[in-house]
C-alpha positions as CSV (number, residue, x, y, z in Angstrom):
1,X,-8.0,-33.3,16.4
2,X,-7.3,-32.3,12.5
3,X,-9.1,-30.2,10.7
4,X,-10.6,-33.1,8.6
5,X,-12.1,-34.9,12.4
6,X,-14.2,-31.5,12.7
7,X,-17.5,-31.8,11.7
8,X,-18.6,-28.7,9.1
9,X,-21.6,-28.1,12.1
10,X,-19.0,-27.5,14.4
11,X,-16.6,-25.0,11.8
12,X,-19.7,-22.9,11.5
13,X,-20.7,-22.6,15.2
14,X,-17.2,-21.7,16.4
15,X,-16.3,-19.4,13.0
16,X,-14.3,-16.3,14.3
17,X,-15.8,-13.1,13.5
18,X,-12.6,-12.0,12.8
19,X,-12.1,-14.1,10.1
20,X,-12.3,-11.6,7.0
21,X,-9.6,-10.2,8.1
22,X,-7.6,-12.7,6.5
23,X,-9.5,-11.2,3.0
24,X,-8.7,-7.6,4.0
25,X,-4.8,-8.4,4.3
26,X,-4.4,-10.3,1.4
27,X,-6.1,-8.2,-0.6
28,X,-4.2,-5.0,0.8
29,X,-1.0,-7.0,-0.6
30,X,-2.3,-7.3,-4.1
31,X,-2.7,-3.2,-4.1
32,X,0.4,-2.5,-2.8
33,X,2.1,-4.9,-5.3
34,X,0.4,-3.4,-8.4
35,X,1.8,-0.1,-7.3
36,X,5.3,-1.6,-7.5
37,X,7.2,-0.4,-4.9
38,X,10.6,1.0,-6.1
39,X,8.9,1.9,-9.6
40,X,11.8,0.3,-11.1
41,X,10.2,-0.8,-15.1
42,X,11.5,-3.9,-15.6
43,X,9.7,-5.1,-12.6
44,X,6.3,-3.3,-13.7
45,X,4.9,-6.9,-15.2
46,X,5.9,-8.9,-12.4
47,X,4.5,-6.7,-9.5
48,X,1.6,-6.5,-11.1
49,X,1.1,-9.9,-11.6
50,X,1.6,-10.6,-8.3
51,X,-0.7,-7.9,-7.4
52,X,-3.5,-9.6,-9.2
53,X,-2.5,-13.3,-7.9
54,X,-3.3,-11.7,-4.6
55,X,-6.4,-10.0,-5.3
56,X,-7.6,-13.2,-6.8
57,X,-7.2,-15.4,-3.9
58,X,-8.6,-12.5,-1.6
59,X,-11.8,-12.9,-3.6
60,X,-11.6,-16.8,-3.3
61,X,-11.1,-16.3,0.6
62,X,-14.4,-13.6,0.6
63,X,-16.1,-17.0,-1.1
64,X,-14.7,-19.4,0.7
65,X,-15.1,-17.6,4.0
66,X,-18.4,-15.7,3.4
67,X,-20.1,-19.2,3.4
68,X,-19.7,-20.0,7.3
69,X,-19.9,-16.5,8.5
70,X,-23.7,-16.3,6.8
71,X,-25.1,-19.8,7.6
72,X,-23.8,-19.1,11.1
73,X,-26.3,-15.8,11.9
74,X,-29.3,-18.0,10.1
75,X,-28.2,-22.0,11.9
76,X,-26.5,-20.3,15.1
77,X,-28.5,-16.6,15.6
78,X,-28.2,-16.5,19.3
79,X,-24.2,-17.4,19.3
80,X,-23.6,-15.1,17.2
81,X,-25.4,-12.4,18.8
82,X,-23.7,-13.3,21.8
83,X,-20.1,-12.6,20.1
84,X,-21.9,-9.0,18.9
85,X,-22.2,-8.3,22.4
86,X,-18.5,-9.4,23.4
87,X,-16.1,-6.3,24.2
88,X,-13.8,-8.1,21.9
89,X,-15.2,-10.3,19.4
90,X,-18.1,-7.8,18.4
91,X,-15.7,-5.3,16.7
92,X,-14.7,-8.0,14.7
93,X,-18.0,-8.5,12.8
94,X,-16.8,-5.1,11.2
95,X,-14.2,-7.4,8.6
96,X,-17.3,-8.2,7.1
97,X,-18.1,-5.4,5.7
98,X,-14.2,-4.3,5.5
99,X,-13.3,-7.2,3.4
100,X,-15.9,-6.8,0.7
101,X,-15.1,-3.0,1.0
102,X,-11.4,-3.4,0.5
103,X,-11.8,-6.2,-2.0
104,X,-13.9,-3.7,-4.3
105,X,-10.9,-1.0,-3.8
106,X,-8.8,-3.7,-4.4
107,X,-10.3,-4.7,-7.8
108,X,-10.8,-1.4,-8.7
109,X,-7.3,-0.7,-8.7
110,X,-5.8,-4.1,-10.1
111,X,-8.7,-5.5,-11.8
112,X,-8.1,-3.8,-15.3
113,X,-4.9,-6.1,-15.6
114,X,-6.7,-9.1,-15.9
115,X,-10.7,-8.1,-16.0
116,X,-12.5,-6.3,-18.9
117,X,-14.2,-2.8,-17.6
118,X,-17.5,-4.3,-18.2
119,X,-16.6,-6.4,-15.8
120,X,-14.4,-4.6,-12.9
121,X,-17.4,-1.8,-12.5
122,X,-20.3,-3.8,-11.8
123,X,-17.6,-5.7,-9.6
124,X,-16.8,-2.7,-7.6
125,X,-20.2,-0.9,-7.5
126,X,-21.9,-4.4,-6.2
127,X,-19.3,-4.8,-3.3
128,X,-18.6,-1.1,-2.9
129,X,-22.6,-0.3,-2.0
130,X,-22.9,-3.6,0.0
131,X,-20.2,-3.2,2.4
132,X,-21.1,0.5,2.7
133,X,-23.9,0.0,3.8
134,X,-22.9,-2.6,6.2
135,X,-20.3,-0.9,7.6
136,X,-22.8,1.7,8.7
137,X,-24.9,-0.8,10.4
138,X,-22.3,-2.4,12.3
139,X,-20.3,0.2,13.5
140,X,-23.6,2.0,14.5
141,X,-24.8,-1.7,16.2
142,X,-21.4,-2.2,17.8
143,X,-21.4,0.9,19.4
144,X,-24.9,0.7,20.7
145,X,-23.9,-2.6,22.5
146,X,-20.8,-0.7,24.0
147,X,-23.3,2.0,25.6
148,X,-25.6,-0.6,26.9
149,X,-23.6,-3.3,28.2
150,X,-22.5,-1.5,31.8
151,X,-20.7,-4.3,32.8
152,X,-17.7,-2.9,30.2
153,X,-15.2,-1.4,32.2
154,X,-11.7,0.0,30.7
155,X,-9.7,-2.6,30.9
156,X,-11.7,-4.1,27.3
157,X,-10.4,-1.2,25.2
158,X,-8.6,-3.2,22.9
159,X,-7.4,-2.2,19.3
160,X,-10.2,-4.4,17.7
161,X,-12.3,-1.7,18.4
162,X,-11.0,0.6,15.7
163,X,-11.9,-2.0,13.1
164,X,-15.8,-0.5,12.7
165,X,-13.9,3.4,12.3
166,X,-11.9,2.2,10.1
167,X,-14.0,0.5,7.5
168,X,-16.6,3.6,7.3
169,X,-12.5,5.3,5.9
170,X,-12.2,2.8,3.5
171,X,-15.8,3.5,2.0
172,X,-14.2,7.2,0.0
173,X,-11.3,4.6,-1.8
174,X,-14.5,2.7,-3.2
175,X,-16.6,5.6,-4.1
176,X,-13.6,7.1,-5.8
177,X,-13.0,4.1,-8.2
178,X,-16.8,5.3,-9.3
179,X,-16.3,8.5,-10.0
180,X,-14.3,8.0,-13.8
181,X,-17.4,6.3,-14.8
182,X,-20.4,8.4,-13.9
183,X,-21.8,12.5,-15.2
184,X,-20.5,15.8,-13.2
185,X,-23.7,15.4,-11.0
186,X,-22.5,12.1,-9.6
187,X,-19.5,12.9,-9.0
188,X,-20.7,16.0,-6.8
189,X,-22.8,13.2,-5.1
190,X,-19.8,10.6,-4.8
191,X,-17.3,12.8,-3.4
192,X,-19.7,14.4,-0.8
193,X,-20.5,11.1,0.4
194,X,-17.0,10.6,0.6
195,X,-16.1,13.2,2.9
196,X,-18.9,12.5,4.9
197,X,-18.1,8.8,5.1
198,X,-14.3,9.7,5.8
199,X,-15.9,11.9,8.9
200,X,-17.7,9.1,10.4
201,X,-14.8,7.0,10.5
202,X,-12.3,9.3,11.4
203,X,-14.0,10.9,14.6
204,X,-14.6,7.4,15.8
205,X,-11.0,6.7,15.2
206,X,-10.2,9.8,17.6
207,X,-12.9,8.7,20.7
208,X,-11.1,4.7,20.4
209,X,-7.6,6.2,20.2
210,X,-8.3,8.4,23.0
211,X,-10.1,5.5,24.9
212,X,-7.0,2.9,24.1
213,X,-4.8,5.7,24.8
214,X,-5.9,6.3,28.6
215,X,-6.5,2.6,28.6
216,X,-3.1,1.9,28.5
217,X,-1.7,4.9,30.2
218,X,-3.9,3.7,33.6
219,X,-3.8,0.0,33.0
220,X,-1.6,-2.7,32.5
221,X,-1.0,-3.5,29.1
222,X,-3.7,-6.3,27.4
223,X,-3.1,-9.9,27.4
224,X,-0.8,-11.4,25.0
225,X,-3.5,-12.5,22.7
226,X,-4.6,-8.9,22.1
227,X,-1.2,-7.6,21.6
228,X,-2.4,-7.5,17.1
229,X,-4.7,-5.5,18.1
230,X,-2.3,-2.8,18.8
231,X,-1.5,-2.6,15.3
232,X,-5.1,-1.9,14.1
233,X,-4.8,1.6,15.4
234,X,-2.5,2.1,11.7
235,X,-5.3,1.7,9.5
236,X,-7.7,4.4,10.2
237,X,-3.8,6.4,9.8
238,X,-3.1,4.6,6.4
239,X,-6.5,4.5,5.0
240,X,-7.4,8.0,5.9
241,X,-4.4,9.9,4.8
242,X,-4.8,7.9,1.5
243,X,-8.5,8.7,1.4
244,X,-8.4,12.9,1.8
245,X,-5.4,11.9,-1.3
246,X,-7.4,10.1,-3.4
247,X,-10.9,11.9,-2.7
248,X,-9.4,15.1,-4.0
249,X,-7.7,13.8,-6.6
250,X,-11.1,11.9,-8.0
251,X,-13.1,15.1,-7.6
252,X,-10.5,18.0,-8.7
253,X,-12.8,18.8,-11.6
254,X,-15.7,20.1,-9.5
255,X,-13.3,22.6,-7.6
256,X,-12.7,24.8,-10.8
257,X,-10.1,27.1,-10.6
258,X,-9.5,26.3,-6.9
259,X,-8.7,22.2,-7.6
260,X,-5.1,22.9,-7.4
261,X,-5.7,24.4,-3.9
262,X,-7.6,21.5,-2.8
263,X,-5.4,18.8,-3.9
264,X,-2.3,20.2,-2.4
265,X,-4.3,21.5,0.8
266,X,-5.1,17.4,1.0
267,X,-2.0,16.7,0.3
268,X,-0.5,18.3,2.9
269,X,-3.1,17.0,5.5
270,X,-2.5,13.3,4.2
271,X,1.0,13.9,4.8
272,X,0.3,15.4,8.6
273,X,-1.9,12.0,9.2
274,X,1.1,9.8,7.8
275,X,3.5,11.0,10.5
276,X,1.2,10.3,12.8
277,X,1.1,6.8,11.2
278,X,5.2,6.5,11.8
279,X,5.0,7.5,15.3
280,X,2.4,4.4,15.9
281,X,4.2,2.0,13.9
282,X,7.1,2.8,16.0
283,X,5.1,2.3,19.0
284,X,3.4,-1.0,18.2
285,X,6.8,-2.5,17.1
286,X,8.3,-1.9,20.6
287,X,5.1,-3.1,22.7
288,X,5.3,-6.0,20.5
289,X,9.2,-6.5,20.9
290,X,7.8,-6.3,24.5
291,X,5.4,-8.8,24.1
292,X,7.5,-11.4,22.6
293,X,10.3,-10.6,25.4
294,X,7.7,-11.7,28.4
295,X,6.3,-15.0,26.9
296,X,5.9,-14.8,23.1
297,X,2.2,-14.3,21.2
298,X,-0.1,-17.7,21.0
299,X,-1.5,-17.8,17.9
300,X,-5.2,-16.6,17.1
301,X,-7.3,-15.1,13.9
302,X,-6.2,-11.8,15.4
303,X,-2.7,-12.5,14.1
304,X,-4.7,-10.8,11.0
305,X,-4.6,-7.5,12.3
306,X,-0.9,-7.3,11.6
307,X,-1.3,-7.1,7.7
308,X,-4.4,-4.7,6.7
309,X,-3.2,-2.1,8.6
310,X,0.8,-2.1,7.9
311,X,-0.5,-2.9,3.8
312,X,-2.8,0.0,4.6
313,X,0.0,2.6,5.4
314,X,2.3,0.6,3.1
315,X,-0.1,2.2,0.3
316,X,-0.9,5.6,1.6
317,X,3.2,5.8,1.9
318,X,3.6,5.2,-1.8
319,X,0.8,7.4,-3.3
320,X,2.3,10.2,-1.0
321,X,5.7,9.5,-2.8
322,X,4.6,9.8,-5.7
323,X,2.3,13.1,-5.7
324,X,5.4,14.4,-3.4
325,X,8.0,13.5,-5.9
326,X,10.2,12.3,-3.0
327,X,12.6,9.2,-3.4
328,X,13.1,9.0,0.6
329,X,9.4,7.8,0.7
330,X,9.4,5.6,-2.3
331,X,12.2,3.9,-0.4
332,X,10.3,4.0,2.8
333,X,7.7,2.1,0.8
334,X,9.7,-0.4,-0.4
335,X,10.7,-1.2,3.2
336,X,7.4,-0.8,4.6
337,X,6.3,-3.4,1.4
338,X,8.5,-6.2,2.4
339,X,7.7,-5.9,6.2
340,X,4.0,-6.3,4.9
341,X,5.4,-9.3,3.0
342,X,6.9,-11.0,5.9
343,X,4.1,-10.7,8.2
344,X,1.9,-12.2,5.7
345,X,4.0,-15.1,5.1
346,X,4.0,-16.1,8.5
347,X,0.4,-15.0,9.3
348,X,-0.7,-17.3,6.3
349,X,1.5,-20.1,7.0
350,X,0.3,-20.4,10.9
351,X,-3.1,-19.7,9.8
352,X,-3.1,-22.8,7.3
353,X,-1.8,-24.8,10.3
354,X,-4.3,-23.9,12.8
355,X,-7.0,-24.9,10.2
356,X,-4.9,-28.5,9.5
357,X,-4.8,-29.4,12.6
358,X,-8.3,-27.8,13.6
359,X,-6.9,-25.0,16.1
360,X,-8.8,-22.6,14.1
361,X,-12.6,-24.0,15.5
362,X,-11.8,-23.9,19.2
363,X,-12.0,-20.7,21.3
């Protein structure tokens, strides 16, 4: 059955959760394009065209995307309350909220080489407080379904479940990309809400990683289809690190004397978090070397999870380059940047077949 024999009814009953996943990776790309990787000039334009081409067609995706995953909680409530309470699919719900947030980071950061500023803020501000606010909910929701659902047992740790920490990480990036535009007293307001938002996230990240971790330690490893997931544990690494960056750097005026202090204090706690990230990219590269060894990866929407979180660190790696002044990282970054590449290239290209061909609407 091709995509064109499916009826739209049937697209929005069976629309994945984890579908916005596709509009965080994409629009991770365009960021870590506009940085340009190498920071070789004559390349300058280019990258950052292409860093806006793939911010664009991230927010086409959030469009496109957005439409199914509404209409389906209003035509098909009970469904997708059922998928809320699944020990895989419910963490999903969190790309919601993740997308809109990254897309607003993502515009934030690229938008000025194609938007006006008139623009770009209301943009950011709009999506910023909407996915904040969401992301809140659902990781708070998802979590409540975890503690009441005693038929969960250990073996459904999976790495989806660090999508709702992470997106509560992502919320400082936004809240940042504010802070140019707003009095002193805001600021104070932005960047506390920053740290507190970065807290939320990050202590989740530390109970799933130490769930996974003894997860995996005591149990076989998860099916092949869950082997992305693996991946997602990167993120919460590559957002945060760049988060306790950035946050600093946005709000260095309200330290006084002691900004200095606080920026390289961050700095070197960013930097602590991005080894980290290096030790789990090694890890996930060799259980999925693993995985492909005994039987290969069938295809799913989870194939997603191998782009935010690599374009994630791709970006914290270049940002610590740069306020580091160290070549060895920017050429770590060009690496990590073409990896990203090639994984979405082929994430894309097999995701644009399963739609064809209709793949995408059964599960």
């Amino acid at each position: 059955m091709t995509s064109s024999q499916v009826s739209s009814q049937e697209v929005v009953r069976t629309f994945h959760p984890g579908w916005y996943g596709a509009v965080m990776g994409t629009a991770i790309v365009g960021v870590a394009a506009a940085l340009n990787p190498g920071g070789a000039a004559a390349l300058q334009p280019v990258m950052g065209a292409v860093g806006v081409a793939f911010v664009g067609l991230a927010a086409l995706l959030a469009v496109a995307l957005g439409v199914p995953y509404v209409v389906r909680w209003f035509r098909y409530s009970q469904t997708a309350l059922n998928d809320l309470r699944h020990p895989v699919l419910g963490a999903l719900y969190a790309t919601f909220p993740g997308g809109l947030l990254v897309l607003a980071a993502a515009i934030a950061a690229v938008g000025p080489l194609a938007l006006s500023p008139r623009i770009v803020f209301p943009l950011v501000v709009v999506l910023g407080a909407v996915g904040a606010a969401l992301a809140f909910v659902v990781s708070v929701a998802f979590t409540y379904v975890l503690f009441m659902s005693p038929e969960i047992r250990a073996e459904h740790v999976n790495g989806g479940w660090f999508i709702p920490p992470v997106i509560n990480i992502i919320v400082p990036l936004v809240l940042v990309a504010w802070m140019p535009q707003v009095g002193p007293d805001a600021v104070k307001l932005l960047a506390m809400g920053s740290y507190a938002t970065w807290g939320i996230g990050f202590f989740l990240f530390l109970l799933v990683a130490s769930l996974l971790y003894g997860r995996l330690v005591y149990h076989p490893l998860p099916a092949a289809p869950l082997a992305p997931s693996l991946w997602i544990g990167l993120g919460p690494i590559g957002v945060g690190s760049l988060a306790l960056l950035r946050v600093a750097q946005g709000s260095a005026a309200l330290w006084g004397e002691q900004s200095r202090l606080v920026v390289s204090l961050s700095a070197a706690a960013a930097l602590a978090l991005w080894g980290f990230g290096w030790w789990w990219l090694a890890m996930a590269a060799v259980l999925l070397y693993r995985y492909r060894r005994r039987g290969g990866l069938p295809y799913g929407v989870g194939w997603w999870a191998f782009t935010f979180p690599l374009g994630a660190f791709t970006v914290s790696t270049l940002a610590l380059s740069r306020f580091w002044q160290a070549p060895l990282l920017e050429g770590a970054g060009v690496l990590l940047f073409a990896l990203l590449l090639a994984f979405w290239g082929v994430v894309a290209l097999r995701s644009l077949e399963a739609v064809r061909s209709g793949a995408a609407w059964r599960r």
